[in-house]
matplotlib code that plots the C-alpha trace (Angstrom):
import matplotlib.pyplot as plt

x = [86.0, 86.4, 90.0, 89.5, 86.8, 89.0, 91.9, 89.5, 88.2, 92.4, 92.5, 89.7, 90.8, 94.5, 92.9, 90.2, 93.8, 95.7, 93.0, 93.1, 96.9, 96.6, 94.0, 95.5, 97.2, 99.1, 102.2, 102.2, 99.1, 100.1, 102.7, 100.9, 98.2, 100.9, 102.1, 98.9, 98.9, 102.1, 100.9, 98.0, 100.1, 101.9, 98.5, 98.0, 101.0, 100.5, 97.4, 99.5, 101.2, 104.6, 105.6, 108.9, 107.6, 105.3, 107.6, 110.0, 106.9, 105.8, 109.6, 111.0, 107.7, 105.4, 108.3, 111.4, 110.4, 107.1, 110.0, 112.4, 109.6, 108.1, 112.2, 111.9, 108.7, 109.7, 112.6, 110.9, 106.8, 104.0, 101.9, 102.2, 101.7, 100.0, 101.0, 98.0]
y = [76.0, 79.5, 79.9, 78.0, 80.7, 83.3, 81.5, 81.8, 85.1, 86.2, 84.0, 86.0, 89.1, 88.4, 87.5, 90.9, 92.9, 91.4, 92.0, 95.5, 95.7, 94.4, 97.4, 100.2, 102.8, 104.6, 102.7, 103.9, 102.9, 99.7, 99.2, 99.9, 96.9, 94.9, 95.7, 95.2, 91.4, 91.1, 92.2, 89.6, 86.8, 86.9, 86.7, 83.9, 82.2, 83.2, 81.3, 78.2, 78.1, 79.3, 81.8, 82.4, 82.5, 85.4, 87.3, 87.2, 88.1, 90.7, 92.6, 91.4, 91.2, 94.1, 96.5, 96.1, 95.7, 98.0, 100.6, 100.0, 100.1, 103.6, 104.9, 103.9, 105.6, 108.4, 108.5, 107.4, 108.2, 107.3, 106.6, 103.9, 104.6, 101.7, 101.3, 100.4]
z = [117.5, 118.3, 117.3, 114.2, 113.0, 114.1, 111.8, 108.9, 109.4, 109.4, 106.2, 104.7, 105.9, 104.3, 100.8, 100.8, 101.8, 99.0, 96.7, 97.6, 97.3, 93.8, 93.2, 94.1, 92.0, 94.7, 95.5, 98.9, 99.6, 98.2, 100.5, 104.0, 102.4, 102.3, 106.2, 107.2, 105.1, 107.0, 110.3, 109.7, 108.5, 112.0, 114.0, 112.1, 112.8, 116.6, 116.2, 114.5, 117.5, 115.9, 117.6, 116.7, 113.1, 114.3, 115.4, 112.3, 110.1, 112.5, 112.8, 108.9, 107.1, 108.5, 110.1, 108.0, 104.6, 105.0, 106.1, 102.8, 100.8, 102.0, 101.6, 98.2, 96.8, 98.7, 96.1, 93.1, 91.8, 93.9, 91.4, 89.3, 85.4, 83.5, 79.8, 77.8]

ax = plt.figure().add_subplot(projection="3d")
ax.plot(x, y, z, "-o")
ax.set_aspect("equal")
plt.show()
């Protein structure tokens, strides 16, 4: 009972992050939302008992990709201009 409230609460927590990432202006702080999704995503598959699939999140999903993404805002704008 326990684990699977704290499956839901990572469920809710990963849908309030995303909604955030969708938010935000700042592309950088865009990106560290969408670590942190990442970083969540792999405690949930911990907690799914795959834990192989947790650790390919964790390193691919929240390390590696978080890391290409910061290299490529630090190239480009930060902020993200909205055409209206």
């Amino acid at each position: 009972m326990v684990l699977m409230l704290l499956q839901i609460f990572l469920i809710i927590l990963v849908l309030v992050a995303a909604v955030f990432a969708i938010s935000y202006k700042d592309l950088m702080n865009t990106v560290i939302v969408t670590g942190i999704i990442s970083l969540l995503s792999s405690l949930l598959f911990y907690f799914l008992q795959a834990p192989d699939v947790a650790l390919t999140e964790a390193a691919i999903g929240g390390g590696l990709t978080t890391f290409i993404f910061v290299l490529t805002i630090r190239k480009t704008e930060r902020v993200e201009k909205w055409k209206k």
